[in-house]
Backbone as CSV, one residue per row, in Angstrom:
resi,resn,N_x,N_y,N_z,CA_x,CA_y,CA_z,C_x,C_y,C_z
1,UNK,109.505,98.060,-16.629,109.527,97.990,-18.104,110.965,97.814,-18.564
2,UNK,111.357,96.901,-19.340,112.397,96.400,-19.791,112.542,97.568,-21.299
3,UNK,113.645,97.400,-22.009,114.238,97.571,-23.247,114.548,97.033,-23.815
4,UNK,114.373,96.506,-25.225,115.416,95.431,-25.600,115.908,96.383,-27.605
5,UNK,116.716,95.744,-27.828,117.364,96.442,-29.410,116.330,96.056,-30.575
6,UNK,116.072,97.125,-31.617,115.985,96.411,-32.965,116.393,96.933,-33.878
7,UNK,116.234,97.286,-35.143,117.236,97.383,-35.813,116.692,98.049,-37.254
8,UNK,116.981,99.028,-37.783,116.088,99.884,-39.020,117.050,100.548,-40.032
9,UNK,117.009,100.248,-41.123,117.956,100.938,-42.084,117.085,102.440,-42.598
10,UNK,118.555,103.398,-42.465,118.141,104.392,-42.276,119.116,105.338,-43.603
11,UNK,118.708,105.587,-45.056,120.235,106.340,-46.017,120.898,105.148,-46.085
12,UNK,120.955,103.888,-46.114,122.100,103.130,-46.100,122.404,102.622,-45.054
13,UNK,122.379,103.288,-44.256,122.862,102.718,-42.487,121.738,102.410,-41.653
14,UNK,122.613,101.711,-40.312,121.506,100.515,-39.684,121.495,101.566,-38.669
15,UNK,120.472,102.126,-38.285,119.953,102.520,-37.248,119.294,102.130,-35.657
16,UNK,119.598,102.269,-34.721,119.540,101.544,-33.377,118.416,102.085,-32.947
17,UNK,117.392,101.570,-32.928,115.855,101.516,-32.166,115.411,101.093,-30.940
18,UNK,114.946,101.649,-29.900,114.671,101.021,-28.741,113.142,100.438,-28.682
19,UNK,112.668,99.391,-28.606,111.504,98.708,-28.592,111.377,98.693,-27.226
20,UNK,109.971,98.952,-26.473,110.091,98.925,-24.650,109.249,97.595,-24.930
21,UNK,109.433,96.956,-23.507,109.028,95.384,-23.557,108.536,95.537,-22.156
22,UNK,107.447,95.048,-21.984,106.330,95.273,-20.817,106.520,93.687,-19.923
23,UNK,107.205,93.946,-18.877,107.349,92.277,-18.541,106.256,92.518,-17.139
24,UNK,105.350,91.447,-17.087,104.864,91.175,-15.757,105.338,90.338,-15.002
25,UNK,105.158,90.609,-13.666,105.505,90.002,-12.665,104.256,88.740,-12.461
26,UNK,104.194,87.726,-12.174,102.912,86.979,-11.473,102.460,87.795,-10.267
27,UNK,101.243,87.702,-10.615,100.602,88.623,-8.964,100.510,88.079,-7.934
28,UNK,101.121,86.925,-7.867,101.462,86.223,-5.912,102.677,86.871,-5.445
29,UNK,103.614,87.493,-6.888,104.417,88.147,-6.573,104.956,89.269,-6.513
30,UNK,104.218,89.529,-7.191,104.279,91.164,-7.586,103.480,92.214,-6.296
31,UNK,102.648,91.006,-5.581,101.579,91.679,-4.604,102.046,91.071,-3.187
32,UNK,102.765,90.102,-3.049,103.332,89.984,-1.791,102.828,90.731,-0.530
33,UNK,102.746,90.373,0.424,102.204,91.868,1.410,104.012,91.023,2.287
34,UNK,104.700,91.737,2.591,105.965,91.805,3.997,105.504,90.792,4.815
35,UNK,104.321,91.307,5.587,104.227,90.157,6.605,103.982,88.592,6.159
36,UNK,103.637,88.713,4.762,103.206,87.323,4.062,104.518,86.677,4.164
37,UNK,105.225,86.990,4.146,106.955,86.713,3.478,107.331,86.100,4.833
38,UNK,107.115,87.012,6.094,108.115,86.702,7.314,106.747,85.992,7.599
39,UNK,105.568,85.480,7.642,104.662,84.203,7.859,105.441,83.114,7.498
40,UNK,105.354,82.598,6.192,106.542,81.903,5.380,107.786,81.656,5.983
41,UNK,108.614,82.953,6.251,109.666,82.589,6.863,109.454,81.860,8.268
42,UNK,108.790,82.210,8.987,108.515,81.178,9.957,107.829,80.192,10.038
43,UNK,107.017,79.589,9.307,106.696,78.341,8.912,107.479,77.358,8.594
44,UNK,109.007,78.348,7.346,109.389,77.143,7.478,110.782,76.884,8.375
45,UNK,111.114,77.913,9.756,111.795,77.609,10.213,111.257,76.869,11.350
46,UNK,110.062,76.797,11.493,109.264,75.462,12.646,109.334,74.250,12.335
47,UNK,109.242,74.058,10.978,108.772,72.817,10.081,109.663,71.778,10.736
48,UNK,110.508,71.419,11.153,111.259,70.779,11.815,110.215,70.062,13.444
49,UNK,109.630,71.414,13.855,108.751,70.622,14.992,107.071,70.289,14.616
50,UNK,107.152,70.520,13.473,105.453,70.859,12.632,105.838,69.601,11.822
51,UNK,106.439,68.855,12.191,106.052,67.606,11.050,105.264,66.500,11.246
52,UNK,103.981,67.045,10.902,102.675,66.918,11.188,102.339,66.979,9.854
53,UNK,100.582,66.188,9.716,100.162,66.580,8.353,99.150,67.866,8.602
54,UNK,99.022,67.942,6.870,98.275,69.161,6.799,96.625,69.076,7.590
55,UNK,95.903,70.085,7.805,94.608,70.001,8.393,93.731,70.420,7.295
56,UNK,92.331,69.964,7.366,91.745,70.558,5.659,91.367,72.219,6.057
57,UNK,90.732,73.012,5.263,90.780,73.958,5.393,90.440,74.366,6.860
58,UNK,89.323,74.461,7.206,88.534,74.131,8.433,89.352,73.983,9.726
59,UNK,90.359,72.999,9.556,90.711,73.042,10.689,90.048,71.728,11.390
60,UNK,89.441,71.112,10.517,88.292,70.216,11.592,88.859,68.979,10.974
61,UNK,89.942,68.074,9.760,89.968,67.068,10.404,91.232,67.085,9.276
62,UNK,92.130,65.813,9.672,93.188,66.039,8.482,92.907,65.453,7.234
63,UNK,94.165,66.513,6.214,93.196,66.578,4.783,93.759,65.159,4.319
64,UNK,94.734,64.054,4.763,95.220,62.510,4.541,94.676,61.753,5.268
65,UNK,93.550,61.665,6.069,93.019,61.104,6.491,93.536,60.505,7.798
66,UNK,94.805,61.257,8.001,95.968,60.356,8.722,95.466,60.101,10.211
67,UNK,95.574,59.160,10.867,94.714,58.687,12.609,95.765,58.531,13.217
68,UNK,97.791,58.484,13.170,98.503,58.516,13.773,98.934,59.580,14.509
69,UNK,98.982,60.224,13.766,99.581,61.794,13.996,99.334,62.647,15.169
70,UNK,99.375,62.628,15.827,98.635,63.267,17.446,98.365,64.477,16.427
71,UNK,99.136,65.515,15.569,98.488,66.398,15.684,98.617,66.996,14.273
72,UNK,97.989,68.128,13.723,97.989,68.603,12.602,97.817,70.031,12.439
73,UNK,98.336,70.451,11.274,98.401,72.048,11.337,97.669,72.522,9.928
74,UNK,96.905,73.643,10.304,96.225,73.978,9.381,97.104,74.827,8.519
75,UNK,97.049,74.551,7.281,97.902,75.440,5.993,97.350,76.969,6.333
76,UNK,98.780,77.784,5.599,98.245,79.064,5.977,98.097,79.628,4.669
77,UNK,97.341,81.017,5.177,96.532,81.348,3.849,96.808,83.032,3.647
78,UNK,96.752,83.122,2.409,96.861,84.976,2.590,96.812,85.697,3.815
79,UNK,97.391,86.574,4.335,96.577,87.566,5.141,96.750,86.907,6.443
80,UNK,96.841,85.595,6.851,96.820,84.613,8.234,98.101,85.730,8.506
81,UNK,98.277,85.895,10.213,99.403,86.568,11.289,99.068,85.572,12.378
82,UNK,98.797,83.993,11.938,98.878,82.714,13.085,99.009,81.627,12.583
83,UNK,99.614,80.773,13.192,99.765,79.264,12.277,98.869,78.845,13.674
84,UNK,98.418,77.626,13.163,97.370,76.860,14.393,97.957,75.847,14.085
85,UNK,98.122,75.217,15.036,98.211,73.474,15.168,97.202,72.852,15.701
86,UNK,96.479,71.996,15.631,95.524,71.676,16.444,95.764,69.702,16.647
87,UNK,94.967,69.371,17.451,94.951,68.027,17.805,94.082,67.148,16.903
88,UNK,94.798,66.147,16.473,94.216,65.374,15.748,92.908,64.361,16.395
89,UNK,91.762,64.602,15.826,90.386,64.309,16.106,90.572,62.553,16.093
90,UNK,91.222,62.535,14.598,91.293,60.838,14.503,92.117,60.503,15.421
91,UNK,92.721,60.668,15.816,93.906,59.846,16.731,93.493,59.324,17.833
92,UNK,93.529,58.015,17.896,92.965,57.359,19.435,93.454,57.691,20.746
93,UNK,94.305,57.912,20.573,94.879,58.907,21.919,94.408,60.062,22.349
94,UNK,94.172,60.745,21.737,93.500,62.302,21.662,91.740,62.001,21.969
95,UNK,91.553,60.910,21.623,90.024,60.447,21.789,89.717,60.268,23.200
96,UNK,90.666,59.582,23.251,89.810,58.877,25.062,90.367,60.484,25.747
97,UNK,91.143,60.850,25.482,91.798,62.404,26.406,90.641,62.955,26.339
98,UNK,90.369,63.132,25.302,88.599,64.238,25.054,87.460,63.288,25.907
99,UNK,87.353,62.031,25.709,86.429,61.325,26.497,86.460,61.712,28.014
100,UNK,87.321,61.651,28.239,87.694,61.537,29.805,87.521,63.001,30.211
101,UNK,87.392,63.689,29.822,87.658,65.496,29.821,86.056,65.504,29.823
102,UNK,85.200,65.158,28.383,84.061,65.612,28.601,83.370,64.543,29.810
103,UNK,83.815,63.701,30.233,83.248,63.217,31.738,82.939,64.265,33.130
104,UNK,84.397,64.868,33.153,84.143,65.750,34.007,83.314,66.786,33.835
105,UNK,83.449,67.289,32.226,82.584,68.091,32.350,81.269,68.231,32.553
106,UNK,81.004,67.404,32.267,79.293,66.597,32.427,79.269,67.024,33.882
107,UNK,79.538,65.620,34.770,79.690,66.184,35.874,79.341,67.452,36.974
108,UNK,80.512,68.301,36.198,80.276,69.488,36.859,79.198,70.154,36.611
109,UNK,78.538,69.942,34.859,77.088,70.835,34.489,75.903,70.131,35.805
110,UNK,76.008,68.389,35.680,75.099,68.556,36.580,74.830,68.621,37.682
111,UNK,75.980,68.745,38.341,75.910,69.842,39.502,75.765,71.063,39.825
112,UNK,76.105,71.856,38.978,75.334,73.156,38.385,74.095,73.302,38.112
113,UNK,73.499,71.785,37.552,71.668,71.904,37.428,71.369,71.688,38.735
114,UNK,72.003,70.741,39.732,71.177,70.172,40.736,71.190,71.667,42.016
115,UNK,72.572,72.733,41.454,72.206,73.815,42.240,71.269,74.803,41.769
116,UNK,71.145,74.589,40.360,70.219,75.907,39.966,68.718,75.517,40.484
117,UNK,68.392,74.076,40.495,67.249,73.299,40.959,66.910,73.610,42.199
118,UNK,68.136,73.893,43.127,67.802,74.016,44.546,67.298,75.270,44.889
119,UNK,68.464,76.275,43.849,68.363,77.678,44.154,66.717,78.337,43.502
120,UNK,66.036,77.188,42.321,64.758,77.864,42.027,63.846,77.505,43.081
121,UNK,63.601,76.310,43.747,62.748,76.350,44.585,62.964,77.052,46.074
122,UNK,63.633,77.540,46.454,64.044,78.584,47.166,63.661,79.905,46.737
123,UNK,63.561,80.053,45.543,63.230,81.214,45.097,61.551,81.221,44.993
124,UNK,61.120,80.102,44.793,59.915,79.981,44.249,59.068,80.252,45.528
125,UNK,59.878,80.051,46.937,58.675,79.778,48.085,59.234,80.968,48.468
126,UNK,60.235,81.812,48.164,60.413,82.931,48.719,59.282,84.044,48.347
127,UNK,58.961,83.787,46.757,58.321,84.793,46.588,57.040,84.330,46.940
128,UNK,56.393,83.339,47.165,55.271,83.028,47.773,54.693,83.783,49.193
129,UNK,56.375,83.776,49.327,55.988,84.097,51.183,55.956,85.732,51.059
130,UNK,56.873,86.364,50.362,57.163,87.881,50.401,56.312,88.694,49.054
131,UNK,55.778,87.845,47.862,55.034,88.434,46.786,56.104,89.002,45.959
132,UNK,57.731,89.308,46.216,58.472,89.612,45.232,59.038,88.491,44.609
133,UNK,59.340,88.885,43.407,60.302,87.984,42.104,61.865,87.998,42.957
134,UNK,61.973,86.554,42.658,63.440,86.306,42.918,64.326,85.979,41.470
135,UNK,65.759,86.219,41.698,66.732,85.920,40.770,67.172,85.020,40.906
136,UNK,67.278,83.711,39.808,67.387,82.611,40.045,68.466,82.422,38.661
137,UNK,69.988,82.231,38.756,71.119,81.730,38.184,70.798,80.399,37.469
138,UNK,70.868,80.793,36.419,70.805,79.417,34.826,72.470,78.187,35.346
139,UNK,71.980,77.383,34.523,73.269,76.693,33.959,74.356,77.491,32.690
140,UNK,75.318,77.901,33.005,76.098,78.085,31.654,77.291,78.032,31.633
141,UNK,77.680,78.401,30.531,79.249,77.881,30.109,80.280,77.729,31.224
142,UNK,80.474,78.559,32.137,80.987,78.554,33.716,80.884,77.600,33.983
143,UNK,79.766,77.088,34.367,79.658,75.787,35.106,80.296,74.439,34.715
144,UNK,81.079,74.764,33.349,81.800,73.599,33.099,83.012,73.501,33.617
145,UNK,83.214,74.496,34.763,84.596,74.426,35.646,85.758,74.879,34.199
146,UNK,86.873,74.384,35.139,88.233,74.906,33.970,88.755,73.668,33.462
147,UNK,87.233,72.387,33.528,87.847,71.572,32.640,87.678,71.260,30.970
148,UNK,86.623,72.286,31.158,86.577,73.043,29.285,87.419,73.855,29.059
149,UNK,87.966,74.113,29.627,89.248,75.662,29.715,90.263,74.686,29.235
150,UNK,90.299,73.674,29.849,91.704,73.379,30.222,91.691,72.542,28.618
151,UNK,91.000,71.491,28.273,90.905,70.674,27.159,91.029,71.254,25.944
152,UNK,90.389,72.314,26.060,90.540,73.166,24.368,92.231,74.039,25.218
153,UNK,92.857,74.442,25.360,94.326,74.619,25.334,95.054,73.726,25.538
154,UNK,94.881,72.085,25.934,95.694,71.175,25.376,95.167,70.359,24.324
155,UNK,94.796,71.175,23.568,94.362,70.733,22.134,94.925,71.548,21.325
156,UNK,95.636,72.614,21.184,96.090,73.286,20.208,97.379,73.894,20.695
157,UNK,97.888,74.410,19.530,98.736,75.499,19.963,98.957,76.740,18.876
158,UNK,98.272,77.687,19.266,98.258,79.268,18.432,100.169,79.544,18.871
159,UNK,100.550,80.082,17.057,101.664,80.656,17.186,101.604,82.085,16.028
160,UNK,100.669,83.076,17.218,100.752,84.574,16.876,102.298,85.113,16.359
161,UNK,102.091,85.586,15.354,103.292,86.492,14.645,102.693,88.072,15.137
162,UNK,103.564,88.858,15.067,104.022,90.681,15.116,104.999,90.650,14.712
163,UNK,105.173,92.229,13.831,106.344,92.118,13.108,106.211,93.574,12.758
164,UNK,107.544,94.519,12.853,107.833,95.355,12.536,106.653,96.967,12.858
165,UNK,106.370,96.808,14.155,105.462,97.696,14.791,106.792,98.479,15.822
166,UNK,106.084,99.971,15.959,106.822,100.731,17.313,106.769,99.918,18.286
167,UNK,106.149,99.323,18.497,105.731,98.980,20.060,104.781,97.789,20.050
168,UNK,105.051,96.668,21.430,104.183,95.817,21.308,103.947,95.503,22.426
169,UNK,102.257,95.189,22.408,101.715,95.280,23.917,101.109,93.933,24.326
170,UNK,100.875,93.249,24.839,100.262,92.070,24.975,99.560,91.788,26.521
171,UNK,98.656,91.632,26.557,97.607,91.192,27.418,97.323,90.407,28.292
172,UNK,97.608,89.744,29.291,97.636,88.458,30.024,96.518,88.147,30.961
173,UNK,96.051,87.704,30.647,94.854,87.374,32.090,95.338,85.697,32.815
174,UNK,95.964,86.044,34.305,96.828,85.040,34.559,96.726,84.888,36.294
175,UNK,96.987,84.098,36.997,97.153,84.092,38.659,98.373,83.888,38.267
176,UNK,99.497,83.658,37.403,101.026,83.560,37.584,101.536,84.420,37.060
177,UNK,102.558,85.765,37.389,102.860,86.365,36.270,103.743,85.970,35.499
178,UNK,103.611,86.909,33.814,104.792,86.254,33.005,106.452,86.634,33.305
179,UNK,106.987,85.904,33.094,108.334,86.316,33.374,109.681,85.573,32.899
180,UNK,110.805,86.225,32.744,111.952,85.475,32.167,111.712,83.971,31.804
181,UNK,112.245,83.573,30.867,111.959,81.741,30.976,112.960,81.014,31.843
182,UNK,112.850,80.446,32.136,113.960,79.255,32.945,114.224,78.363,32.675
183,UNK,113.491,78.010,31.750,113.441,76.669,30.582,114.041,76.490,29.170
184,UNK,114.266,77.661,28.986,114.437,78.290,27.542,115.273,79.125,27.451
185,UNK,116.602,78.591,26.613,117.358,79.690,26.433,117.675,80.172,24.835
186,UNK,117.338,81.253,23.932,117.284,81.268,22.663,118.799,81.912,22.103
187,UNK,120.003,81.736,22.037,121.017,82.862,21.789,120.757,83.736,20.579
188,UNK,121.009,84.648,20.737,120.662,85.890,19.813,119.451,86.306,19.865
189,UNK,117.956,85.633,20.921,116.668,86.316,20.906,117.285,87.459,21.967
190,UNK,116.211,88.548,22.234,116.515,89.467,23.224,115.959,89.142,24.309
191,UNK,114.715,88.513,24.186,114.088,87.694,25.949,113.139,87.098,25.299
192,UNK,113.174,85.771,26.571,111.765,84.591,26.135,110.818,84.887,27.409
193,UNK,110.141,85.295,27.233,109.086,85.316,28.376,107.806,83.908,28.684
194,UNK,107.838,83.661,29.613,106.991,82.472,29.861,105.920,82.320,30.605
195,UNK,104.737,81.445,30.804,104.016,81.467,31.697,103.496,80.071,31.370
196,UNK,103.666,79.768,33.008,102.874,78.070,32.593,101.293,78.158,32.846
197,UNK,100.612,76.769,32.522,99.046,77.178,32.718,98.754,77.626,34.232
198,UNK,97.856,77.822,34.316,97.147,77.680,35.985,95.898,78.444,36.070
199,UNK,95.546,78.499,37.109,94.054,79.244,36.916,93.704,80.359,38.314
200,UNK,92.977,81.137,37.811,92.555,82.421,38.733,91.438,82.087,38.799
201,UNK,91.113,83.665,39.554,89.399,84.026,40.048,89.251,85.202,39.184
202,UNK,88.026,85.055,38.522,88.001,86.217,37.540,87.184,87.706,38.124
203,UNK,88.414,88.909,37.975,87.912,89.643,38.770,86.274,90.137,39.254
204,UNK,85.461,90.753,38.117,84.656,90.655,38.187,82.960,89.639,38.812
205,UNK,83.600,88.287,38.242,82.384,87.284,38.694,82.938,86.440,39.429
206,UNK,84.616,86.646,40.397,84.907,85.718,41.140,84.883,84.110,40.523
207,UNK,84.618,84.096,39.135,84.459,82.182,38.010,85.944,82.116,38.370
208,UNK,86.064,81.273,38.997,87.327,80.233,38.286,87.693,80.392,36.929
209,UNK,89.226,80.460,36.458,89.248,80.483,34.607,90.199,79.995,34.377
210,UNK,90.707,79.431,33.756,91.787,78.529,33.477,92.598,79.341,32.299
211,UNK,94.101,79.567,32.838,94.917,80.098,31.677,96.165,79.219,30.867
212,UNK,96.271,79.273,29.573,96.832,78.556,28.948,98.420,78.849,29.070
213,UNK,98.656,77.819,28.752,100.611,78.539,29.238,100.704,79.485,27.630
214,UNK,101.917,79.935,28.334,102.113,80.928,26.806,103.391,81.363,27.294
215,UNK,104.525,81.685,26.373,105.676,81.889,25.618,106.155,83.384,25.279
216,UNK,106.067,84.113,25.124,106.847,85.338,23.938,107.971,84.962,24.023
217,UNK,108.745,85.236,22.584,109.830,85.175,21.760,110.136,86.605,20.968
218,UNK,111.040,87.105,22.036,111.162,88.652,21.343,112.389,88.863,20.427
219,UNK,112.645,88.892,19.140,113.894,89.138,18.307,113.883,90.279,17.617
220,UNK,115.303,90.621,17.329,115.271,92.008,16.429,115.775,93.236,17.622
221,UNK,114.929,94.140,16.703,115.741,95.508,17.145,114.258,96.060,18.475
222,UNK,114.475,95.096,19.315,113.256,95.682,20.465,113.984,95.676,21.340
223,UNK,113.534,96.232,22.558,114.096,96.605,23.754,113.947,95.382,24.722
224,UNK,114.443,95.463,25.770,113.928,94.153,26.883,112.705,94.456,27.295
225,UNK,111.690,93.102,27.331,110.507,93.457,27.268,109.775,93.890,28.961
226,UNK,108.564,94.216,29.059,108.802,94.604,30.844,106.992,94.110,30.531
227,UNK,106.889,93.865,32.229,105.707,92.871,32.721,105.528,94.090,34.133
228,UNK,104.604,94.568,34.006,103.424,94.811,34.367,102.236,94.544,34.814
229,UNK,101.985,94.582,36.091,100.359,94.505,36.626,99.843,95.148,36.561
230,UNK,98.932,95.267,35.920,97.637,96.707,35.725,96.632,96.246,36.837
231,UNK,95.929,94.741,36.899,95.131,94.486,37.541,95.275,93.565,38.492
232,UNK,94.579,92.922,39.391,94.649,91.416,39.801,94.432,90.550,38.999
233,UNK,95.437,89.754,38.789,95.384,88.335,37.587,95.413,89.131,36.631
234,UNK,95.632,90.332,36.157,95.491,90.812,34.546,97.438,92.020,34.749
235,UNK,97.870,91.432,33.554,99.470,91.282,33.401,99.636,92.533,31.861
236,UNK,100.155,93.330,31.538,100.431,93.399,30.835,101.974,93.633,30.118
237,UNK,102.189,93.067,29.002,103.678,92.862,28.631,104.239,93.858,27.376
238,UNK,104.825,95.032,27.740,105.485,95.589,26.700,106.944,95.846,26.225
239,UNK,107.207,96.009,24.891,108.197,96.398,24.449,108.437,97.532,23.214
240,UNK,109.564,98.708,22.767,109.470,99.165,22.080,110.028,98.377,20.985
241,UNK,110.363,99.199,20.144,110.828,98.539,18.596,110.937,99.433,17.551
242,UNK,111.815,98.907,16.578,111.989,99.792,15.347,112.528,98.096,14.466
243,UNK,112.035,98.450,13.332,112.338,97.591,12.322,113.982,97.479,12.216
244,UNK,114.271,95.931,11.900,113.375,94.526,11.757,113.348,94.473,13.039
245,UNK,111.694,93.534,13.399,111.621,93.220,14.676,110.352,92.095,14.649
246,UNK,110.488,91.649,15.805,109.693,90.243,15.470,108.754,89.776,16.898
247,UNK,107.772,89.887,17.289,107.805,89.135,18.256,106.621,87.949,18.145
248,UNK,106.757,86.563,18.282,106.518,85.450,18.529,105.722,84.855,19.654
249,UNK,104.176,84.636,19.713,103.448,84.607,20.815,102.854,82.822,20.522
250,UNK,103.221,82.420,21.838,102.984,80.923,21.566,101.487,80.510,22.570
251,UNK,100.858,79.892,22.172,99.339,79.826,23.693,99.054,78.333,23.235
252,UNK,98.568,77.865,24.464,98.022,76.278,24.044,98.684,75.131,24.818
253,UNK,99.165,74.175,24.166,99.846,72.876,25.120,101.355,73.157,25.379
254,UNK,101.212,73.398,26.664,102.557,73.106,27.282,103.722,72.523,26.328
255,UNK,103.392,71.368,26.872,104.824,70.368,26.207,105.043,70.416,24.720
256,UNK,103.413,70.857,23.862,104.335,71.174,22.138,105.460,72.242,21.975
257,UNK,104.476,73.238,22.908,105.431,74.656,22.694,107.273,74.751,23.543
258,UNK,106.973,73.567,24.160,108.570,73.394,24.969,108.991,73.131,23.401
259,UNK,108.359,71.761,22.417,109.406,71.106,21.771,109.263,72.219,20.372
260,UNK,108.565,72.966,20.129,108.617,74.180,19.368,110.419,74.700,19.378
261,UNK,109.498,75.465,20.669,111.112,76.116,21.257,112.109,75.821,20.830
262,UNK,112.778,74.225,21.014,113.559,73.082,21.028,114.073,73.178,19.538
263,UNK,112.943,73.052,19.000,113.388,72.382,17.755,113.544,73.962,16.575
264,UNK,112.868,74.381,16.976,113.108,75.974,15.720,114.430,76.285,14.981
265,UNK,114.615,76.486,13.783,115.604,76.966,13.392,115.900,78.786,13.672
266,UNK,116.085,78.706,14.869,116.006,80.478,15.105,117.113,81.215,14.251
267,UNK,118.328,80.405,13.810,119.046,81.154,13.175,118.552,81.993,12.223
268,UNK,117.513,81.259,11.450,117.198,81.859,9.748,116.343,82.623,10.259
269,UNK,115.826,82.998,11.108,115.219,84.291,11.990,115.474,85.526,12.522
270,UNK,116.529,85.142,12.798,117.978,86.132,13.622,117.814,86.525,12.036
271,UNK,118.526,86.051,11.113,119.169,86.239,9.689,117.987,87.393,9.256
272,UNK,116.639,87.088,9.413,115.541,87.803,8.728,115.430,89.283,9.243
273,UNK,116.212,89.361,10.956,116.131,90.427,11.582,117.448,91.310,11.586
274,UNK,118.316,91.035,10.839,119.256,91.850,10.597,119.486,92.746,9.333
């Protein structure tokens, strides 16, 4: 609430009155949430490798219609703690990549039918012969090998924000562990942690699974971050922290997130964490 003067004759004399003056703020601003702000702030210190067009809301095709662009990023919205980039659908390049991808996958399903085919009539004369029910394995999502794995993570790239937490823990399900980058050097981050794609055996069902490369970008007031095996193929990555602090989780295509890296204005980042 503001003050401003007015003015009242009082016996002859001018008397000094305080009138209170009610100023509002706009409520995009007045309601801000912190993390909205450092979203923003990193949006637009990427924008340099994001010059790409916008995606329509959805995510499903760009909102200019544009067919050059290998790729496009969906606008962010209240409340978002991820910017997505995703691959442009129109783009003829990106087309035959998906063509050629869902070939294999085909493929592999129907070889997956021609075993589930084998494995039911095996089952079928088993129980003929013995009078018990056999278990007989469907076709499903598995059976598309890790070349559905692999196509949807070189189709995008998720760039997870954290910000200003005690502590941050992150999750890896990986056959490589994460570790220092060798590729990447950020001055003034505290560590880049890296992992390129590759693929495991998943503990439980022994599936093949395909893991996406991925990045952390740790800045601010956190500690050096530490990598951990809890499991086989399962990694986990922590660090402490006290405000300002930032950490930066990249998943998806390889080579965008190199030129991410590359191109970021990390200074005005550093700047946000001091």
């Amino acid at each position: 609430m503001n003050w401003c003067n007015g003015a009242r004759v009082q016996g002859g004399r001018a008397a000094l009155v305080l009138v209170p003056v009610l100023v509002l703020l706009p409520l995009n601003v007045a309601a801000q949430d912190p993390l909205d702000r450092i979203m923003s702030a990193v949006r637009t210190a990427m924008a340099p490798a994001l010059a790409f067009p916008n995606s329509d809301e959805d995510g499903a095709l760009p909102a200019n219609g544009n067919t050059e662009a290998l790729w496009m990023v969906r606008p962010l919205q209240p409340g978002d703690r991820s910017i997505e980039v995703i691959a442009n659908p129109l783009n003829e390049v990106n087309q035959v990549r998906a063509k050629r991808a869902m070939a294999q996958i085909e493929n592999n399903v129907q070889a997956a039918q021609r075993r589930a085919a084998l494995q039911y009539e095996r089952a079928v004369s088993e129980a003929k012969r013995t009078g018990k029910s056999q278990d007989v394995d469907g076709v499903t999502l598995a059976d598309e090998g890790v070349a559905g794995a692999k196509i949807d993570a070189e189709s995008h790239v998720t760039i997870a924000i954290a910000a200003n937490e005690t502590s941050f823990t992150f999750e890896v399900d990986s056959g490589t562990q994460p570790a220092p980058s060798t590729q990447v050097t950020i001055p003034g981050a505290v560590a880049v942690i890296a992992m390129p794609p590759n693929t495991y055996r998943e503990r439980d069902t022994n599936i093949e699974r395909y893991a996406e490369a991925q990045t952390f970008v740790f800045l601010g007031r956190v500690t050096a971050p530490e990598v951990q095996e809890r499991a086989d193929d399962h990694f986990e990555v922590f660090a402490t922290a006290t405000a300002p602090s930032m950490v930066i989780r990249l998943l998806g295509n390889e080579a965008l997130i190199a030129d991410l890296l590359r191109k970021t204005n990390w200074n005005s980042l550093l700047e946000l964490m001091r």
